[in-house]
N, CA, C and O atoms as a GROMACS GRO file, in nm:
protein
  528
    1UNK      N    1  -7.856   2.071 -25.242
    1UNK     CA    2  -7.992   2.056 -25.191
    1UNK      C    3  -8.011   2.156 -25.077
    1UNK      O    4  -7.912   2.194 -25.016
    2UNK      N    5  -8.158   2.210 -25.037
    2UNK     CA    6  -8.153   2.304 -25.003
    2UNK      C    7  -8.198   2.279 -24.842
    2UNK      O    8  -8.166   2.162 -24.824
    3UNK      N    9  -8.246   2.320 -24.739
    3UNK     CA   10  -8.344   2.280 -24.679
    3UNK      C   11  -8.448   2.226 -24.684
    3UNK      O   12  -8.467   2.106 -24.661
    4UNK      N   13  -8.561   2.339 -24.725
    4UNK     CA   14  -8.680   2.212 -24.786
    4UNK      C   15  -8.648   2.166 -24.844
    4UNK      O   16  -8.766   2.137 -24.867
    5UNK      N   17  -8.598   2.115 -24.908
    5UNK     CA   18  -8.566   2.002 -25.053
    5UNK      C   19  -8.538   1.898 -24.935
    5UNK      O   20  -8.615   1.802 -24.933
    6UNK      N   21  -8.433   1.903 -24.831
    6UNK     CA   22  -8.399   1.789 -24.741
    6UNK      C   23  -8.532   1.760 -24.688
    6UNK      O   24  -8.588   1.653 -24.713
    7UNK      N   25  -8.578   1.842 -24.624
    7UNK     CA   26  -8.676   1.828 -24.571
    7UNK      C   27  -8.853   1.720 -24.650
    7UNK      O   28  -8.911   1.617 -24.615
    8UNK      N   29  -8.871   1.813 -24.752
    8UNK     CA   30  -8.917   1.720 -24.867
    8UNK      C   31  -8.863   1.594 -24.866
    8UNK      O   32  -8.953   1.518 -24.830
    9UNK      N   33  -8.751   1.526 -24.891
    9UNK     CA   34  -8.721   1.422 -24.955
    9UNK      C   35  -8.719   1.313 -24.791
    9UNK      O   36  -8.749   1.194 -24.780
   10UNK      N   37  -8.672   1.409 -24.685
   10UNK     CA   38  -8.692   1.298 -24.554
   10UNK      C   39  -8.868   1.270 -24.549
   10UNK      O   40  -8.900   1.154 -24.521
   11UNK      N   41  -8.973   1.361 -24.574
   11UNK     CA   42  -9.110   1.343 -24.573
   11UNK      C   43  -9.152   1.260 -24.704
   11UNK      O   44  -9.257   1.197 -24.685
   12UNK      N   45  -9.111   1.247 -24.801
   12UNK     CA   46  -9.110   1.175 -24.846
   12UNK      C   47  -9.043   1.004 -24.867
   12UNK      O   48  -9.083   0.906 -24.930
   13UNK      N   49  -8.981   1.018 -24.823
   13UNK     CA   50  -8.864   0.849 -24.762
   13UNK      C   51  -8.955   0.814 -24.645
   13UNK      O   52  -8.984   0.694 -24.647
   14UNK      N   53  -9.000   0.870 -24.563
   14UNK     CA   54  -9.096   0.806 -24.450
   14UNK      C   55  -9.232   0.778 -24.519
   14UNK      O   56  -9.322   0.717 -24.461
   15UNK      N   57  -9.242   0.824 -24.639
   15UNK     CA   58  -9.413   0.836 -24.662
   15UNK      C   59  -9.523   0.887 -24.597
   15UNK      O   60  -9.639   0.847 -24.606
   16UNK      N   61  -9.483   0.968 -24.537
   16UNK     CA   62  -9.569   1.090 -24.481
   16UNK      C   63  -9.624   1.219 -24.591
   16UNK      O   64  -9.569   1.296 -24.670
   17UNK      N   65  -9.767   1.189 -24.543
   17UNK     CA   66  -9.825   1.297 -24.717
   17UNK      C   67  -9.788   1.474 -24.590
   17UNK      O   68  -9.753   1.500 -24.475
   18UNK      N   69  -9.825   1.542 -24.714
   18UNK     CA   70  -9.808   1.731 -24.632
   18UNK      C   71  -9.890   1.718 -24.553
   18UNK      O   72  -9.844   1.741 -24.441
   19UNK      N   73 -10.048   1.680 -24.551
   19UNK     CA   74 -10.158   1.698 -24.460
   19UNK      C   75 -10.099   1.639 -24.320
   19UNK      O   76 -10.098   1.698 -24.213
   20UNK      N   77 -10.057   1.524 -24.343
   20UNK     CA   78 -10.023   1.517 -24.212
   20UNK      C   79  -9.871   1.578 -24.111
   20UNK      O   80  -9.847   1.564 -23.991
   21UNK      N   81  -9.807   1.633 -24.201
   21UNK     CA   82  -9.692   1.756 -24.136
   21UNK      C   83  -9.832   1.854 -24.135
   21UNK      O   84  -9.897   1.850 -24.031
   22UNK      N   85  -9.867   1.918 -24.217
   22UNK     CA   86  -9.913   2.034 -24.206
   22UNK      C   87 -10.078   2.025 -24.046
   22UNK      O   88 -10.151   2.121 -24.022
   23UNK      N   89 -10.086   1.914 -23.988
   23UNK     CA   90 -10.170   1.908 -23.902
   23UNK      C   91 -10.068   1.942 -23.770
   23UNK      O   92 -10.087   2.038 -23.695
   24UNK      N   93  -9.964   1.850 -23.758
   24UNK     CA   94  -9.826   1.874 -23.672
   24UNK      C   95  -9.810   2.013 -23.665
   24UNK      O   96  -9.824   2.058 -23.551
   25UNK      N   97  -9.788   2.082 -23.741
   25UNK     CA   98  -9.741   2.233 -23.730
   25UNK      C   99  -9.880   2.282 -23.728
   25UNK      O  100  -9.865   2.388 -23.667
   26UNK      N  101  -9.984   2.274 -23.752
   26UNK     CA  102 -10.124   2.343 -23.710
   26UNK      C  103 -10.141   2.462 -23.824
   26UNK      O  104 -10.176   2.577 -23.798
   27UNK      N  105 -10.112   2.416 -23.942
   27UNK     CA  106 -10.164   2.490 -24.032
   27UNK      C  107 -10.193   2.385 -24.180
   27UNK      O  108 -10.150   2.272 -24.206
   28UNK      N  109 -10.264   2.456 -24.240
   28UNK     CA  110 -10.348   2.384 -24.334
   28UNK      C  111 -10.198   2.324 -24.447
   28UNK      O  112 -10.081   2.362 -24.442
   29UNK      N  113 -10.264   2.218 -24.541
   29UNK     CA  114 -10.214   2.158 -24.598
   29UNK      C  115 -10.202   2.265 -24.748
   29UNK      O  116 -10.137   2.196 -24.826
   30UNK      N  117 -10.216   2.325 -24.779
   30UNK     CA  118 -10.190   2.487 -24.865
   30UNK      C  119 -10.063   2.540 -24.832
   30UNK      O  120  -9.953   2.540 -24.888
   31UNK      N  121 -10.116   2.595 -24.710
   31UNK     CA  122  -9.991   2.629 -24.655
   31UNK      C  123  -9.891   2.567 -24.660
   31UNK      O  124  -9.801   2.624 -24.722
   32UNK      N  125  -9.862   2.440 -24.606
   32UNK     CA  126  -9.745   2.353 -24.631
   32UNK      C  127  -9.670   2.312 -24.711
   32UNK      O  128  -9.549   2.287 -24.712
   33UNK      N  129  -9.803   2.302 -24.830
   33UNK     CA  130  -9.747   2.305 -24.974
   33UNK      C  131  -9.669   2.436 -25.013
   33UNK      O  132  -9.575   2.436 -25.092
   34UNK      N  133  -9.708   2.527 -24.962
   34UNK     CA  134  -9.596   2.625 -25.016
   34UNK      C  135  -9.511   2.672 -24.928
   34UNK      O  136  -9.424   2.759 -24.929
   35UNK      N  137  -9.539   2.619 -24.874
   35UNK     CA  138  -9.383   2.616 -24.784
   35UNK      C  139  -9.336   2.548 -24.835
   35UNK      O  140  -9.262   2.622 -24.900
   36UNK      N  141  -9.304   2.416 -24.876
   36UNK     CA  142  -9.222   2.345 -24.987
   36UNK      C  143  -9.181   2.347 -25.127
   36UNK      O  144  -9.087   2.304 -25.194
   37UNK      N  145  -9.286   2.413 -25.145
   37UNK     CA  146  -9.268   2.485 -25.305
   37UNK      C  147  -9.193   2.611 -25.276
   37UNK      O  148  -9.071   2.595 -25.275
   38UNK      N  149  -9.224   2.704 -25.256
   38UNK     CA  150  -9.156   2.826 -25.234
   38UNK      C  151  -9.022   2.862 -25.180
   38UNK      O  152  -8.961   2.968 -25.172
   39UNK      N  153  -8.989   2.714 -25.137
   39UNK     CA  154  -8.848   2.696 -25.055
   39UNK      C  155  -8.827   2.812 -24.960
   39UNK      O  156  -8.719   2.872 -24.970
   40UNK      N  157  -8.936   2.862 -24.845
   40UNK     CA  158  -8.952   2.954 -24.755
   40UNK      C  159  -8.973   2.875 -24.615
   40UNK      O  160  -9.066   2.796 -24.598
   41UNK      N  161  -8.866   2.911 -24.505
   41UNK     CA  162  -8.920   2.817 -24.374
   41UNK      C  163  -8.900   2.902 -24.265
   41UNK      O  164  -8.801   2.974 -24.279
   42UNK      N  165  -8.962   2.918 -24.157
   42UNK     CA  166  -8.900   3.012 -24.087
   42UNK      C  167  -8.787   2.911 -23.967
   42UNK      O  168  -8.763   2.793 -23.989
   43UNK      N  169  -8.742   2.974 -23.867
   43UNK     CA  170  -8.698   2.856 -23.776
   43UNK      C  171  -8.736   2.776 -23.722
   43UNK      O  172  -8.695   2.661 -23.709
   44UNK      N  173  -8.924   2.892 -23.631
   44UNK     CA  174  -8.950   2.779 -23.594
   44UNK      C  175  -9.047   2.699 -23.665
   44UNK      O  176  -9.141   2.651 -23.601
   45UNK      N  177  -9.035   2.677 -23.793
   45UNK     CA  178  -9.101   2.595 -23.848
   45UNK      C  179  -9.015   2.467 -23.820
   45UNK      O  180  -9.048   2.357 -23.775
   46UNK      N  181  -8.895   2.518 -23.861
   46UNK     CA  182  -8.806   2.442 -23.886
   46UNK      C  183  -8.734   2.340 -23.745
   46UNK      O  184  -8.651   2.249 -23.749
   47UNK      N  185  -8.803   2.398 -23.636
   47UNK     CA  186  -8.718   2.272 -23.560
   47UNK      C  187  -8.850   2.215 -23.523
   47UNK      O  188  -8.840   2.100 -23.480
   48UNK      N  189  -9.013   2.280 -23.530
   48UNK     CA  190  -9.088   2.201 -23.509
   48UNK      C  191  -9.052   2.060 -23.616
   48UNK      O  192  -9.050   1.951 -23.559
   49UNK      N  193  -9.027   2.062 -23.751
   49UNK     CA  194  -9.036   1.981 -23.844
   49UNK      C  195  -8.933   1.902 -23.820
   49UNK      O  196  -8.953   1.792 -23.870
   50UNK      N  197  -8.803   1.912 -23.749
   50UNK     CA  198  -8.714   1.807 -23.691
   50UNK      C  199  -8.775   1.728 -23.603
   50UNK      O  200  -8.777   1.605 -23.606
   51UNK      N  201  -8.816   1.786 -23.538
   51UNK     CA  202  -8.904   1.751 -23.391
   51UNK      C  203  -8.994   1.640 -23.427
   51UNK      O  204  -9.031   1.545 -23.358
   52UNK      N  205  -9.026   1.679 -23.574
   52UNK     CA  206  -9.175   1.540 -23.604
   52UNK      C  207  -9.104   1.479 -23.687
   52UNK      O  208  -9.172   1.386 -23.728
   53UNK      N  209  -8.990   1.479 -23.741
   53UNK     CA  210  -8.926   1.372 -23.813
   53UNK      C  211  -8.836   1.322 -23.746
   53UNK      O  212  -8.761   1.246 -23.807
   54UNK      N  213  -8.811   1.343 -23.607
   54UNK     CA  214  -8.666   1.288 -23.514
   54UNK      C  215  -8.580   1.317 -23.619
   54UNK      O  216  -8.542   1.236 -23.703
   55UNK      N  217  -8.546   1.446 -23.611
   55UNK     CA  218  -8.414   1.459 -23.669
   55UNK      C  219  -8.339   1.587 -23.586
   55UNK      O  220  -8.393   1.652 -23.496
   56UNK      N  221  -8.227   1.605 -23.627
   56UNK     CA  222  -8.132   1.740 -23.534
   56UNK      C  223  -8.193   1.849 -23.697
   56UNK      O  224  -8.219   1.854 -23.817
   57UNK      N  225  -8.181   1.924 -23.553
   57UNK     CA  226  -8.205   2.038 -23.658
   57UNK      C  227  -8.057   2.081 -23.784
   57UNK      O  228  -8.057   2.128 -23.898
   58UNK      N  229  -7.975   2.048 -23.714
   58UNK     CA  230  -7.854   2.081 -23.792
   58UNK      C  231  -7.801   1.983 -23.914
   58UNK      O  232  -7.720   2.001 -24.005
   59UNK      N  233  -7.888   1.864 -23.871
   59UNK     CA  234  -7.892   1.740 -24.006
   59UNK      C  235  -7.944   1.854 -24.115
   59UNK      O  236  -7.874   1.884 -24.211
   60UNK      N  237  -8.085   1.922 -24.090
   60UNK     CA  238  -8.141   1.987 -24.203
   60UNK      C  239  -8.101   2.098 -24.269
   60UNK      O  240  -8.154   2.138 -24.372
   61UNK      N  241  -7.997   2.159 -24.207
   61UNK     CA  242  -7.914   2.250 -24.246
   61UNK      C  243  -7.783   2.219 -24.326
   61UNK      O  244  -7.732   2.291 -24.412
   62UNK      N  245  -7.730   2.074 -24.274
   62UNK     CA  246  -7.580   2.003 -24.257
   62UNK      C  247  -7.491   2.048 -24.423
   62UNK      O  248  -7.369   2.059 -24.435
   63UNK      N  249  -7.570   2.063 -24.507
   63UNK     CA  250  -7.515   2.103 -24.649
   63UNK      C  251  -7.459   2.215 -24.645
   63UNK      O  252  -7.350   2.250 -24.692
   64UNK      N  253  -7.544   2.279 -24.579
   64UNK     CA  254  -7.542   2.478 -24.561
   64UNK      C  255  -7.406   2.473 -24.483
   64UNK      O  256  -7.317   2.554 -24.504
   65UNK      N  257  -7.397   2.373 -24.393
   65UNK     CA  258  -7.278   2.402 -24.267
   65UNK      C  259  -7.165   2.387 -24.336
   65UNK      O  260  -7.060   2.447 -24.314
   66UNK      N  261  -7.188   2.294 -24.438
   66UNK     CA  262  -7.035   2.242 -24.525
   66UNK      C  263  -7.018   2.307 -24.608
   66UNK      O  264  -6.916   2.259 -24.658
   67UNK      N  265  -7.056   2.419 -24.685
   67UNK     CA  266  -7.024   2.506 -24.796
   67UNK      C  267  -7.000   2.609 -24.740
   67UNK      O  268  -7.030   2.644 -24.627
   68UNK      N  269  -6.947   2.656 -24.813
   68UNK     CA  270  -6.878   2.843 -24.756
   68UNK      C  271  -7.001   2.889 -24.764
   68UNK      O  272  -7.083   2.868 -24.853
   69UNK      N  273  -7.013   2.965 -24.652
   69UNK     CA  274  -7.092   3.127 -24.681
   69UNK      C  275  -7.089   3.171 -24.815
   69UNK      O  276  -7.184   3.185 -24.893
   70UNK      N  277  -6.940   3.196 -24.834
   70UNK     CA  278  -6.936   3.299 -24.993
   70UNK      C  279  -7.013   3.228 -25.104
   70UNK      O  280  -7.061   3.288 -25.200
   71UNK      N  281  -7.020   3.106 -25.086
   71UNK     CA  282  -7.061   2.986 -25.240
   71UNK      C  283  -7.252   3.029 -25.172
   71UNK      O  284  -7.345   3.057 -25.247
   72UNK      N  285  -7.257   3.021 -25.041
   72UNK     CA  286  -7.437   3.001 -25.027
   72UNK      C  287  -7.508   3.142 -25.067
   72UNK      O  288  -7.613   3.142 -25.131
   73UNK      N  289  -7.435   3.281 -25.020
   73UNK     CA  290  -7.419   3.396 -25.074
   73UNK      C  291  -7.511   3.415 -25.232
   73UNK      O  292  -7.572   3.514 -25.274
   74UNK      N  293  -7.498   3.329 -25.271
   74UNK     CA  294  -7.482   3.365 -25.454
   74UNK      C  295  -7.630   3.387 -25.506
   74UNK      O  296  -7.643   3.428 -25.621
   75UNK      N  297  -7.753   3.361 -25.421
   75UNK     CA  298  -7.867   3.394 -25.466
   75UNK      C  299  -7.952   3.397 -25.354
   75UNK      O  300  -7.919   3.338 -25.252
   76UNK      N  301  -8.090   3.478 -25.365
   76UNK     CA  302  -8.158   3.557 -25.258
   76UNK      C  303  -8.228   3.424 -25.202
   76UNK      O  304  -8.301   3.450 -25.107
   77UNK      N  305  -8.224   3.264 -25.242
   77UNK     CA  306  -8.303   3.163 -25.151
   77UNK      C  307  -8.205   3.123 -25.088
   77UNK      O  308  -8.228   3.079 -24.975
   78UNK      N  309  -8.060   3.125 -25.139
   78UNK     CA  310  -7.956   3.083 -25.063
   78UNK      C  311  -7.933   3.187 -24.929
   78UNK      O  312  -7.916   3.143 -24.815
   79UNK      N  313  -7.936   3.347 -24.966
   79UNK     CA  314  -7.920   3.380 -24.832
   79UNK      C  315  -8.008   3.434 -24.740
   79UNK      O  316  -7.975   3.521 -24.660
   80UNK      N  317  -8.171   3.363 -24.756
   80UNK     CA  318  -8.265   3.302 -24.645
   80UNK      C  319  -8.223   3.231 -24.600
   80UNK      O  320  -8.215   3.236 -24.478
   81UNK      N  321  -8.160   3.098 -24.691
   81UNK     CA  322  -8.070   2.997 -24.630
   81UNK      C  323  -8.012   3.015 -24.500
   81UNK      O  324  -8.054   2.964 -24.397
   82UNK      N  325  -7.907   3.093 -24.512
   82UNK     CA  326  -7.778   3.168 -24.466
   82UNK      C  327  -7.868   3.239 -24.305
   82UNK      O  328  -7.847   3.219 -24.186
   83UNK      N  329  -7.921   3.285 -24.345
   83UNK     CA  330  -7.977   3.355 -24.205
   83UNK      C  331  -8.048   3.280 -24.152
   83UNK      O  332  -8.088   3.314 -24.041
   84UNK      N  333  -8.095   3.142 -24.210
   84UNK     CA  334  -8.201   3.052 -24.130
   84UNK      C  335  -8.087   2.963 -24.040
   84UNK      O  336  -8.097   2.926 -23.923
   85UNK      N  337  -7.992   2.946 -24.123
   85UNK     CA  338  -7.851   2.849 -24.066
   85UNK      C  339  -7.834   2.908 -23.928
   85UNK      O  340  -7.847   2.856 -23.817
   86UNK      N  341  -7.797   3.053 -23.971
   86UNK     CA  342  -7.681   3.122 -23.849
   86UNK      C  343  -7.813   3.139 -23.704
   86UNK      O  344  -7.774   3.136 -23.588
   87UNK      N  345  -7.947   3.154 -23.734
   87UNK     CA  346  -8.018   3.134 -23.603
   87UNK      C  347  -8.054   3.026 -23.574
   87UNK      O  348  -8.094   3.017 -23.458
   88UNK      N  349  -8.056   2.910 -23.653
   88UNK     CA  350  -8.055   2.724 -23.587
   88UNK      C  351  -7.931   2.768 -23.492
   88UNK      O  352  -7.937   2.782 -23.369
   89UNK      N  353  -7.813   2.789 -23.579
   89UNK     CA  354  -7.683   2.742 -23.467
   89UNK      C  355  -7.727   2.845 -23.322
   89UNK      O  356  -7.731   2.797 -23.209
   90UNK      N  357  -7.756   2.989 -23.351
   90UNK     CA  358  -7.720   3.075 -23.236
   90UNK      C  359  -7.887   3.000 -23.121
   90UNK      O  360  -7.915   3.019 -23.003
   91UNK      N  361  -7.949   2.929 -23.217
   91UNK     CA  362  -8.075   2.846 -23.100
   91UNK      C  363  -7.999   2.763 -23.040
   91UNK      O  364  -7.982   2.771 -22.919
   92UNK      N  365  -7.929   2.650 -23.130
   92UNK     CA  366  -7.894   2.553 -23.089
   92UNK      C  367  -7.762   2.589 -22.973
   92UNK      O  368  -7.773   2.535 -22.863
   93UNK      N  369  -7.643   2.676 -22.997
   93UNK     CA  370  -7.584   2.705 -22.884
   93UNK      C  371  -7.669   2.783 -22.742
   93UNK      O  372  -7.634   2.769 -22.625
   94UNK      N  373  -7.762   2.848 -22.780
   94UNK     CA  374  -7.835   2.887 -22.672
   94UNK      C  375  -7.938   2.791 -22.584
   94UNK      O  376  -7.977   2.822 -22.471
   95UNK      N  377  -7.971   2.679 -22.648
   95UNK     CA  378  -8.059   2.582 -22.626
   95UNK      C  379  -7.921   2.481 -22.540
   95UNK      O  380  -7.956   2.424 -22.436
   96UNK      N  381  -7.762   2.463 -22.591
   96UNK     CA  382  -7.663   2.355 -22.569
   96UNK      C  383  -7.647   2.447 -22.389
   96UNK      O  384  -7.640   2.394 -22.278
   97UNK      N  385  -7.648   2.553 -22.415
   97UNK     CA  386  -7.579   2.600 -22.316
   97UNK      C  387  -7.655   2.650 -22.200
   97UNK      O  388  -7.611   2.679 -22.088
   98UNK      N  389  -7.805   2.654 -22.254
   98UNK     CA  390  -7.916   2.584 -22.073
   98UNK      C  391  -7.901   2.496 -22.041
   98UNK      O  392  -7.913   2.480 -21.919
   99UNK      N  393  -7.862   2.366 -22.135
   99UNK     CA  394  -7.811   2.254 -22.071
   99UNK      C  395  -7.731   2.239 -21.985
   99UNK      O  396  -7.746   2.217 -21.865
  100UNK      N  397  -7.615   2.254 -22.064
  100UNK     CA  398  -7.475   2.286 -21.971
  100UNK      C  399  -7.503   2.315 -21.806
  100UNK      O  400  -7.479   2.264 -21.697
  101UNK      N  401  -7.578   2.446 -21.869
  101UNK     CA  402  -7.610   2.534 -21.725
  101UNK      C  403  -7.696   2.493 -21.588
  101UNK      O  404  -7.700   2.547 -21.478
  102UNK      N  405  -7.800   2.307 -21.674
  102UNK     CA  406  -7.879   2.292 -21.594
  102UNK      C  407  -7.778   2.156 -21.532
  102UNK      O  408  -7.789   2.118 -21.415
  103UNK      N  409  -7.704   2.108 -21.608
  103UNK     CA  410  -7.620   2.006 -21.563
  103UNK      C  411  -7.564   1.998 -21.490
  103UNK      O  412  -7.562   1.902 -21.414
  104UNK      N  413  -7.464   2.143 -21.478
  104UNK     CA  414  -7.403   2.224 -21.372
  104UNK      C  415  -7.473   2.213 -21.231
  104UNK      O  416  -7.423   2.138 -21.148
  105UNK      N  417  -7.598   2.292 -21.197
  105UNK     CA  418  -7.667   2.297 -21.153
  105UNK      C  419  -7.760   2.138 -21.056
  105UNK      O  420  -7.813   2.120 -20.946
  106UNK      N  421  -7.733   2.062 -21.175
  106UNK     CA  422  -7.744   1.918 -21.111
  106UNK      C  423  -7.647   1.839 -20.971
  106UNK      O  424  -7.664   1.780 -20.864
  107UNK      N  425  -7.530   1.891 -21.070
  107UNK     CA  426  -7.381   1.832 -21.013
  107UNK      C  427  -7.356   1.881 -20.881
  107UNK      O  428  -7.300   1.817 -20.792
  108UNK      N  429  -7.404   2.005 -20.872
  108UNK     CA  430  -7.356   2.046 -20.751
  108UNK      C  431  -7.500   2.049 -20.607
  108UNK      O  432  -7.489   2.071 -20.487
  109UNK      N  433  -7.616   2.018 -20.688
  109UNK     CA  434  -7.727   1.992 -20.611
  109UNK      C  435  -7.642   1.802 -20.556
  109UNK      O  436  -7.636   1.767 -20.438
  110UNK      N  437  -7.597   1.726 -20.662
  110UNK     CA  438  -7.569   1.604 -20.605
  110UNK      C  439  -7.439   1.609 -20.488
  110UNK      O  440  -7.425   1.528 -20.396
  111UNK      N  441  -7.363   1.710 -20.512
  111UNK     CA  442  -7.256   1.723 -20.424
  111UNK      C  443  -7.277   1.749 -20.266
  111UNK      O  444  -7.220   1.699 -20.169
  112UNK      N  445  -7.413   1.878 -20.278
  112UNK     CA  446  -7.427   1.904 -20.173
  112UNK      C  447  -7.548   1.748 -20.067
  112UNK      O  448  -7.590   1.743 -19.951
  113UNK      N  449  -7.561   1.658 -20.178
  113UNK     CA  450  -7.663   1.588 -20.085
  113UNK      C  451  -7.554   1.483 -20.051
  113UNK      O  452  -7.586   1.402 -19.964
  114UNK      N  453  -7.395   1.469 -20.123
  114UNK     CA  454  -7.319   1.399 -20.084
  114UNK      C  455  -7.228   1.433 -19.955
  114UNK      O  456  -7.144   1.375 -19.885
  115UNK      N  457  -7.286   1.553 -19.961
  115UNK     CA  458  -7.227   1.604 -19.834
  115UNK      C  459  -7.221   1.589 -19.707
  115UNK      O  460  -7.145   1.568 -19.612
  116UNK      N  461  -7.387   1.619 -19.756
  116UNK     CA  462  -7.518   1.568 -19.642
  116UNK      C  463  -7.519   1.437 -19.575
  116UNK      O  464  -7.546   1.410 -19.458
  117UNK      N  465  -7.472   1.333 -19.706
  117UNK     CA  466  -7.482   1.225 -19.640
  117UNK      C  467  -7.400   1.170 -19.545
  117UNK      O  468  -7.423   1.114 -19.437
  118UNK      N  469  -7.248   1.213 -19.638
  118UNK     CA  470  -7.106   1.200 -19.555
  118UNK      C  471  -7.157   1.321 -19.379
  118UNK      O  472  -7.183   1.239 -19.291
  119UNK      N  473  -7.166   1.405 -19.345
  119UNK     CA  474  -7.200   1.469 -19.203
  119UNK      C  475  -7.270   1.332 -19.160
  119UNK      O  476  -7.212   1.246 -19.094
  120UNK      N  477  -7.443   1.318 -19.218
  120UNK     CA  478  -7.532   1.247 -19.122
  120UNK      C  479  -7.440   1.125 -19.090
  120UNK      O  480  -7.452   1.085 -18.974
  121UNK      N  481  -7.344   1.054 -19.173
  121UNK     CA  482  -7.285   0.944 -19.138
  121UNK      C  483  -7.147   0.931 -19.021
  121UNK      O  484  -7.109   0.846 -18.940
  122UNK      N  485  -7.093   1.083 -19.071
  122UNK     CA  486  -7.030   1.114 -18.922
  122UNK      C  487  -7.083   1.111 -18.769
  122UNK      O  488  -7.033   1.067 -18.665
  123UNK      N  489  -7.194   1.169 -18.795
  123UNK     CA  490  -7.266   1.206 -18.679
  123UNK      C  491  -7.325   1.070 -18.591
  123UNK      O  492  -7.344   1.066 -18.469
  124UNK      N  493  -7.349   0.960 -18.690
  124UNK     CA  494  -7.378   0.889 -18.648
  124UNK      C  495  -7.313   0.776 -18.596
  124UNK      O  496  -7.367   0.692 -18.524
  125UNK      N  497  -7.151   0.773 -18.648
  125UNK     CA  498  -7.051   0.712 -18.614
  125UNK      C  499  -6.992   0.780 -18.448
  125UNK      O  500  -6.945   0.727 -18.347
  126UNK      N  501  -7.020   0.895 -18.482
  126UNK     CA  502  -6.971   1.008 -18.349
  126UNK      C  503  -7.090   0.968 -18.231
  126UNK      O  504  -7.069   1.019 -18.121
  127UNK      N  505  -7.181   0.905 -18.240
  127UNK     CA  506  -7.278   0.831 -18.143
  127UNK      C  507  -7.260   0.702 -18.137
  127UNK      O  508  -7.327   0.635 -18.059
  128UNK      N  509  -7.190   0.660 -18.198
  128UNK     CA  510  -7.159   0.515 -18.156
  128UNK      C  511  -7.264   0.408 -18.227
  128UNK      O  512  -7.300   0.308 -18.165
  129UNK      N  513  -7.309   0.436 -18.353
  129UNK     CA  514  -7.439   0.380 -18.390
  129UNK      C  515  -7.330   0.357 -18.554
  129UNK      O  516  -7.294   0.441 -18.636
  130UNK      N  517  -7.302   0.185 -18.543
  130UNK     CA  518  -7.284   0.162 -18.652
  130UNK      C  519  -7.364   0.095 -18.737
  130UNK      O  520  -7.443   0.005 -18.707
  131UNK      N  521  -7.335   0.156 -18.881
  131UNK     CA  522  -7.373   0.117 -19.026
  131UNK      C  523  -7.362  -0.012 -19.048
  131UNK      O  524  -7.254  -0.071 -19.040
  132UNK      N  525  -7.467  -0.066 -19.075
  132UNK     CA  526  -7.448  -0.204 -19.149
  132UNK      C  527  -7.446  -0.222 -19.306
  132UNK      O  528  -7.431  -0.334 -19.355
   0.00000   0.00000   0.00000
């Protein structure tokens, strides 16, 4: 199964008709339809459409992730496939790793106010003004 095909069959298991994906993504219900027919998606179609089905983007790929390259290789929808896969992941590590970066960034904003607190509490022990 392919992408859209996953994709199809999760919009269909919820009972959601195209018109209403195709209002979500802001293009007509034509359009949408062939985007599903044509088995053509771009990326960011494709994580908007996770996005409105609560799903990971890599669920909609997850087939693609488990077969070899060489087996997805074998025909020209498979390696749209293939290049739609390898920029989810290089989003999704680029998207994992602002995280990281903002988490980081958290940890050490909390360190420095633990810092802060431990001084003001010195300071205030060093005056003779105890904590209750």
């Amino acid at each position: 199964m392919n992408i859209v095909d996953r994709i199809r069959k999760i919009r269909v298991d919820k009972g959601i008709s195209q018109e209403t994906v195709a209002e979500y993504l802001k293009i007509s219900q034509s359009a949408y339809s062939k985007l599903e027919s044509q088995n053509m998606i771009n990326v960011d179609q494709l994580l908007k459409i996770a996005k409105f089905f609560d799903v990971e983007p890599g669920d909609l790929v997850k087939e693609l992730q488990e077969s070899s390259l060489q087996a997805a290789q074998s025909s020209a929808t498979d390696l749209g496939n293939v290049a739609l896969l390898e920029r989810v992941l290089l989003e999704r590590g680029l998207y994992q790793e602002l995280l990281t970066k903002r988490v980081q960034e958290l940890e050490e904003k909390v360190k420095r106010k633990d810092r802060k607190i431990e001084m003001l509490k010195e300071k205030l022990v060093m005056n003779n003004i105890f904590l209750t």
